[in-house]
N, CA, C and O of each residue as an XYZ file, in Angstrom:
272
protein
N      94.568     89.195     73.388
C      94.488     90.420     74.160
C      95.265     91.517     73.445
O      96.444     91.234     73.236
N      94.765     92.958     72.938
C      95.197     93.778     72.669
C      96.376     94.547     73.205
O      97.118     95.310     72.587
N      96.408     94.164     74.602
C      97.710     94.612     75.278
C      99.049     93.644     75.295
O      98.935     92.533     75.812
N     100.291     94.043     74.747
C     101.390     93.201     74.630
C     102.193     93.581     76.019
O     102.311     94.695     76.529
N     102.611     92.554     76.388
C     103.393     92.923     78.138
C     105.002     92.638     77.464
O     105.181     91.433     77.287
N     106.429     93.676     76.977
C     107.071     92.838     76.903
C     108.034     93.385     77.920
O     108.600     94.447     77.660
N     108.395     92.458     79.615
C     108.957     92.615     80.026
C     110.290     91.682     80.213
O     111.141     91.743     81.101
N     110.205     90.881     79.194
C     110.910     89.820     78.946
C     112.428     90.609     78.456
O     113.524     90.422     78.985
N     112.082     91.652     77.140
C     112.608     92.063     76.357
C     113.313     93.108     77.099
O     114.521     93.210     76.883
N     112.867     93.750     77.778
C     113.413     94.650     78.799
C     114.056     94.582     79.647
O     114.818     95.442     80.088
N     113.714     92.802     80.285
C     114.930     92.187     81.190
C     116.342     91.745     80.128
O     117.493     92.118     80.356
N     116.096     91.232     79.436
C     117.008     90.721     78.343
C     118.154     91.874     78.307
O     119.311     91.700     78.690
N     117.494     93.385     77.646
C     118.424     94.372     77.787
C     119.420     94.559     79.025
O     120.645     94.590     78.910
N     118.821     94.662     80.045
C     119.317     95.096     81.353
C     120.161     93.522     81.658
O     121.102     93.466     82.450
N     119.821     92.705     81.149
C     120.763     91.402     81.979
C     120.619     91.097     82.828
O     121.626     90.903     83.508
N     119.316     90.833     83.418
C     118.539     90.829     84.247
C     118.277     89.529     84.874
O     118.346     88.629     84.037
N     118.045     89.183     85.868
C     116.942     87.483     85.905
C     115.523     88.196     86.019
O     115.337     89.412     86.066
N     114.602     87.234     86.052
C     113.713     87.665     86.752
C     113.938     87.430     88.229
O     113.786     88.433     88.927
N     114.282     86.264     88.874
C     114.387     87.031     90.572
C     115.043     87.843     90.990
O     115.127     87.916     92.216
N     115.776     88.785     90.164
C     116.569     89.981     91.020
C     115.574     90.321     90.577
O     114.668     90.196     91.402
N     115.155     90.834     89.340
C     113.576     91.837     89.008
C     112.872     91.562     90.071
O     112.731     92.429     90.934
N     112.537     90.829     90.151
C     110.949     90.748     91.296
C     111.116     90.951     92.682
O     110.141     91.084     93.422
N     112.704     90.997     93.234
C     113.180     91.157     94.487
C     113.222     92.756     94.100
O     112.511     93.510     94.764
N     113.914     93.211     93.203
C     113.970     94.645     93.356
C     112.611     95.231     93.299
O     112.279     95.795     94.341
N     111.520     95.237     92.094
C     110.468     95.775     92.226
C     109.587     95.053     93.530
O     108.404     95.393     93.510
N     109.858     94.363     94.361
C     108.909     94.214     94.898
C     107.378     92.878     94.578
O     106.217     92.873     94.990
N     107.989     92.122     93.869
C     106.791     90.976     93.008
C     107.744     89.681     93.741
O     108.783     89.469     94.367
N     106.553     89.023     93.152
C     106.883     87.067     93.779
C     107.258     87.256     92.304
O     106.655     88.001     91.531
N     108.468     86.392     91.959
C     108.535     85.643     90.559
C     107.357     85.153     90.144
O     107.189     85.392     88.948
N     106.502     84.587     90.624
C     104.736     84.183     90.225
C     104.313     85.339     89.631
O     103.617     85.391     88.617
N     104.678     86.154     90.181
C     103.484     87.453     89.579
C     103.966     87.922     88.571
O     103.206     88.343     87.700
N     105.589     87.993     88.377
C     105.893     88.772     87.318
C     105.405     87.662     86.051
O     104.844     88.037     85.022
N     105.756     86.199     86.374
C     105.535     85.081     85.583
C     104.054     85.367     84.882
O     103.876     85.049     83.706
N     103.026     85.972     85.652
C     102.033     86.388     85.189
C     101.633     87.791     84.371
O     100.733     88.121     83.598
N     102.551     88.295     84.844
C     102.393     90.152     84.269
C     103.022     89.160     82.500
O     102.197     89.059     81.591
N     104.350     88.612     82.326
C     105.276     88.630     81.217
C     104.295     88.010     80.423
O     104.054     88.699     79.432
N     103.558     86.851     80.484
C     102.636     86.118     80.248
C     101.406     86.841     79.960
O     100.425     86.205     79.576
N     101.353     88.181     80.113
C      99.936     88.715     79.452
C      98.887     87.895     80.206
O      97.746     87.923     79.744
N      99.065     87.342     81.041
C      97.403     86.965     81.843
C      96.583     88.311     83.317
O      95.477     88.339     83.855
N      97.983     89.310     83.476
C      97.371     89.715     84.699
C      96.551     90.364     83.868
O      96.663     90.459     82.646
N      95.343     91.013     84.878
C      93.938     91.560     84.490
C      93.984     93.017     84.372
O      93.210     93.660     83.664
N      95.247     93.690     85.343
C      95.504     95.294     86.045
C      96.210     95.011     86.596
O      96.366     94.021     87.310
N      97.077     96.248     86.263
C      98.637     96.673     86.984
C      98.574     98.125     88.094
O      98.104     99.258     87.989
N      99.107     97.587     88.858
C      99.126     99.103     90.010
C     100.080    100.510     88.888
O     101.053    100.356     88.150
N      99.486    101.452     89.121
C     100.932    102.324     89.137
C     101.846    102.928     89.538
O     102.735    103.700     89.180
N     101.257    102.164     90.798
C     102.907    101.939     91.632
C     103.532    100.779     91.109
O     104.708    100.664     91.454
N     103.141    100.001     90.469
C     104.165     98.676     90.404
C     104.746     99.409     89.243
O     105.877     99.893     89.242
N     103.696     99.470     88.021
C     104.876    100.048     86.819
C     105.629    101.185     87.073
O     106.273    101.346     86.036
N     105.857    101.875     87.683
C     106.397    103.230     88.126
C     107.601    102.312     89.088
O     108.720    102.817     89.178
N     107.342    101.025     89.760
C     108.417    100.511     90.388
C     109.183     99.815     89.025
O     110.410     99.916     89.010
N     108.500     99.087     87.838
C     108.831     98.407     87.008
C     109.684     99.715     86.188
O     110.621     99.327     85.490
N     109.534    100.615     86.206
C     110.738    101.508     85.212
C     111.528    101.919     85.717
O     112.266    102.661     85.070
N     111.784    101.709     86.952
C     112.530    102.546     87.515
C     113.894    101.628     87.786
O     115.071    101.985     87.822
N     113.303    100.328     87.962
C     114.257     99.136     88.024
C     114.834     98.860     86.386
O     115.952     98.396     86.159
N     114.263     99.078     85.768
C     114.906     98.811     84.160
C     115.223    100.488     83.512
O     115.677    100.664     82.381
N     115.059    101.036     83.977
C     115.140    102.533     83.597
C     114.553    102.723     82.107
O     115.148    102.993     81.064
N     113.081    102.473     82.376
C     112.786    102.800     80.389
C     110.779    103.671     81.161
O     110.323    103.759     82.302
N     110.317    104.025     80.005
C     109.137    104.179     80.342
C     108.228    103.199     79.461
O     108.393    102.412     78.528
N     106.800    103.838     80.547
C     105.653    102.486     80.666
C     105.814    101.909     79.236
O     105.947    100.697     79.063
N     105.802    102.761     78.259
C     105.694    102.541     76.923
C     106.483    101.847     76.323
O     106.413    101.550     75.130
N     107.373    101.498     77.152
C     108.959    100.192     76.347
C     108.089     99.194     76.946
O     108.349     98.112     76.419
N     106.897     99.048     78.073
C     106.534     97.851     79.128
C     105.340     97.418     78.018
O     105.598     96.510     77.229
N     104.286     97.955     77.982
C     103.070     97.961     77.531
C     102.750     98.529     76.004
O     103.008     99.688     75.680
N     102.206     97.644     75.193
C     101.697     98.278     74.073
C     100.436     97.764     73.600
O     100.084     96.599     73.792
N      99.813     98.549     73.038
C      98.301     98.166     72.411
C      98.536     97.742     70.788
O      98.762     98.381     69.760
N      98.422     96.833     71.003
C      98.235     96.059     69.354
C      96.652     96.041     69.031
O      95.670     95.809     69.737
N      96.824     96.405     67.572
C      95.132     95.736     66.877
C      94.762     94.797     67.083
O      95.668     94.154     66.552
N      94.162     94.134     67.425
C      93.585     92.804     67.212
C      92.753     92.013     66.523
O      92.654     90.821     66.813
């Protein structure tokens, strides 16, 4: 998939778990397990707009388009 999800890297910075992430934005640990994992299909933009706001970066630290 051309789209890279790295929210791994973004929690890492912040010192994060993922269940405070997913309690603060609003996600089941399942889902984020799925967003980090590059399997979800579409993201709200309310969730990423919740997802930067909890790590304080924009969409563009979240999401990138690689060649493939």
């Amino acid at each position: 998939m051309p789209i890279v999800v790295s929210i791994d890297v973004e929690l890492a910075k912040q010192k994060m778990s993922v269940g405070e992430f997913a309690d603060r934005v609003g996600l089941t640990p399942a889902n984020v397990a799925v967003l980090k994992n590059g399997r979800a299909k579409a993201v709200r933009f309310s969730t990423l707009e919740a997802m930067c706001r909890v790590l304080n970066c924009q969409p563009g630290d979240l999401l990138e388009f690689v060649e493939g």
